[in-house]
Every structure is written in structure tokens, then in C-alpha cells.
C-alpha positions in Angstrom: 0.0 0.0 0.0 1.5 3.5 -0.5 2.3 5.6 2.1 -0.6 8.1 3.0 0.6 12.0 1.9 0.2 14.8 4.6 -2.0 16.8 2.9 -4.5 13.6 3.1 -3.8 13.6 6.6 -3.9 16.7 7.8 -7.4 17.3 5.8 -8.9 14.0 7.6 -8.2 15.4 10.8 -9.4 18.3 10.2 -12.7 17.4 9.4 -12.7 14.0 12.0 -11.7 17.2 14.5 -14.3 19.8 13.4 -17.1 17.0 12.2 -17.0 15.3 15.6 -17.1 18.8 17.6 -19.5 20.8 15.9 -21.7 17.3 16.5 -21.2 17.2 19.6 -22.1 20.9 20.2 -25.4 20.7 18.6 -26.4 18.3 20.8 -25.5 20.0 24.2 -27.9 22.2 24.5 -30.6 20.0 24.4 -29.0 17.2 26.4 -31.3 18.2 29.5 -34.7 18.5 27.1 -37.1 16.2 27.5 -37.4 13.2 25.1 -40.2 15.2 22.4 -38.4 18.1 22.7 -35.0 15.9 21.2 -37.2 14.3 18.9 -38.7 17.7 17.6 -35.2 18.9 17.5 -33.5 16.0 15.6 -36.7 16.0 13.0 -36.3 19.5 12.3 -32.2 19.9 12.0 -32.1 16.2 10.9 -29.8 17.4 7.3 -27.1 19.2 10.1 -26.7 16.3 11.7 -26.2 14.2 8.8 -23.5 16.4 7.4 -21.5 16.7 10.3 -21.5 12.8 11.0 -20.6 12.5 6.9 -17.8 14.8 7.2 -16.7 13.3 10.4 -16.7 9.6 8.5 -15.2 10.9 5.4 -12.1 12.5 7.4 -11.7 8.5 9.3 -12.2 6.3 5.9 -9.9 8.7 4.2 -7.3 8.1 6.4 -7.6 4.5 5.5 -7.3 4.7 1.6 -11.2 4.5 1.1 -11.6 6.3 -2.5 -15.3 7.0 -1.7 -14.3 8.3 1.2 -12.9 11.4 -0.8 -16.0 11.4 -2.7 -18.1 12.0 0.1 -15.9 14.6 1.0 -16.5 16.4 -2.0 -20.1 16.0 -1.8 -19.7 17.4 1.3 -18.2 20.5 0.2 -20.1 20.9 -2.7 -23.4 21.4 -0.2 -21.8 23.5 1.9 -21.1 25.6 -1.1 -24.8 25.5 -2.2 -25.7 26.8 1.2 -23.4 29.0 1.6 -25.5 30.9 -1.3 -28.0 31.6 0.4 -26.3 33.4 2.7 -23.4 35.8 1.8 -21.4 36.6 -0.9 -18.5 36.4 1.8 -19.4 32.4 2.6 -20.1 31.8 -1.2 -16.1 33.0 -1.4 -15.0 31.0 1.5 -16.6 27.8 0.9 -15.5 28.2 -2.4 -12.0 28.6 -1.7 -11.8 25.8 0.7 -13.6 23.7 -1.9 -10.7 24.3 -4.6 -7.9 24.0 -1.8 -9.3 20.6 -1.2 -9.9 19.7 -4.1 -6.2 20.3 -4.9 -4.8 17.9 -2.2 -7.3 15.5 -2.4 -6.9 15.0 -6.6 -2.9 15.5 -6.4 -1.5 12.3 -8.0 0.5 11.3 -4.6 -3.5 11.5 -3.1 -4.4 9.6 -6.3 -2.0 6.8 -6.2 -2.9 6.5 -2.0 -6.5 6.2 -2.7 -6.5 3.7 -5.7 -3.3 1.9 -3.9 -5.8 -0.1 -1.5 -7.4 -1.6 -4.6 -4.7 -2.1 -7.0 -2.8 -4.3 -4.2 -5.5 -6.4 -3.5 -6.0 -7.2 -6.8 -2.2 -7.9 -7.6 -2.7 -10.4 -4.8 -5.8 -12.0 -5.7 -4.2 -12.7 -9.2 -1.1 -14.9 -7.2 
């Protein structure tokens, strides 16, 4: 398997780090609510959730060499930039930078070659 590049790593922690967090603070507040007013909660921010436990997963299955893994991350990024238009010109701007950073490292061909490397060994060794 090739050895994982830094950029990879240092963009899965960041979003295990800041998927995991910002998950965890959305729940806080309501930890002391009573059970309808969590379920209430969870039915109405139910998409928040989701894309702060998908960015959390794809940051832990990149660091493993999972190719979808980077796909989901892009998804990810690619609704964050949709919201972000509804909002400010400012966020369309920042999400939109950190979409092209990202993009940059996780498409480089040393992040290529990590992310198909899983694959391409096993096969090699299912054809001995």
C-alpha cells in the first residue's frame, strides 16, 4: 500500500476534528430537554446532523485509503457551497476557496495513487 501523503492527513483530521465537535455541540444544549423536545429537534435539524456525521466519516475512511471516502468529501463540500448561497457573498467565497484547496490535495496524484493503492494491491494479490 502507498504511504498516506500529509495533505490527506492533515485534511482528515481536520474534518474527523471539526465534524466530531461541531456534533457534539449541537447536541449540548438539548441534552437536559425532555425526550419530544430531542425528537422535535433532531426532525427539524435532521440534514445538520447528517452532514456533520458524513464529514466526520469521510475524514476516518480517508485516512484509510477509502476512494469514496474522498467522494463524500467532495459532496460534502459541494453542499456546503450550495448553502453557503443563500447566505453571503462572503461564505459563497469561503466555501468556495476551501472547496478548490481541497480539491487540490485531495486529486494530487501522490493522493491519487494513496486512494486507488488499497485496490490495486488487493487485486495484484488476488491474481497470485
Amino acid at each position: 500500500m502507498n504511504k498516506r501523503p500529509h495533505s490527506i492527513t492533515v485534511i482528515s483530521w481536520i474534518f474527523i476534528v471539526f465534524g466530531g465537535i461541531g456534533f457534539l455541540a449541537s447536541l449540548l444544549p438539548y441534552l437536559d430537554a425532555d425526550s419530544a423536545q430531542r425528537l422535535a429537534y433532531f426532525k427539524a435539524h435532521w440534514m445538520v446532523h447528517l452532514a456533520r456525521i458524513a464529514g466526520f466519516i469521510a475524514g476516518v475512511f480517508m485516512l484509510y485509503g477509502f476512494n469514496w471516502a474522498r467522494w463524500l468529501l467532495v459532496v460534502w463540500i459541494v453542499f456546503h457551497l450550495i448553502l453557503s448561497v443563500l447566505h453571503s457573498p462572503l461564505q459563497v467565497l469561503m466555501h468556495g476557496l476551501i472547496f478548490a484547496v481541497v480539491l487540490y490535495f485531495i486529486f494530487r496524484p501522490p493522493a491519487s495513487s494513496y486512494f486507488r493503492g488499497a485496490t490495486a494491491d488487493s487485486d495484484v494479490k488476488a491474481r497470485t
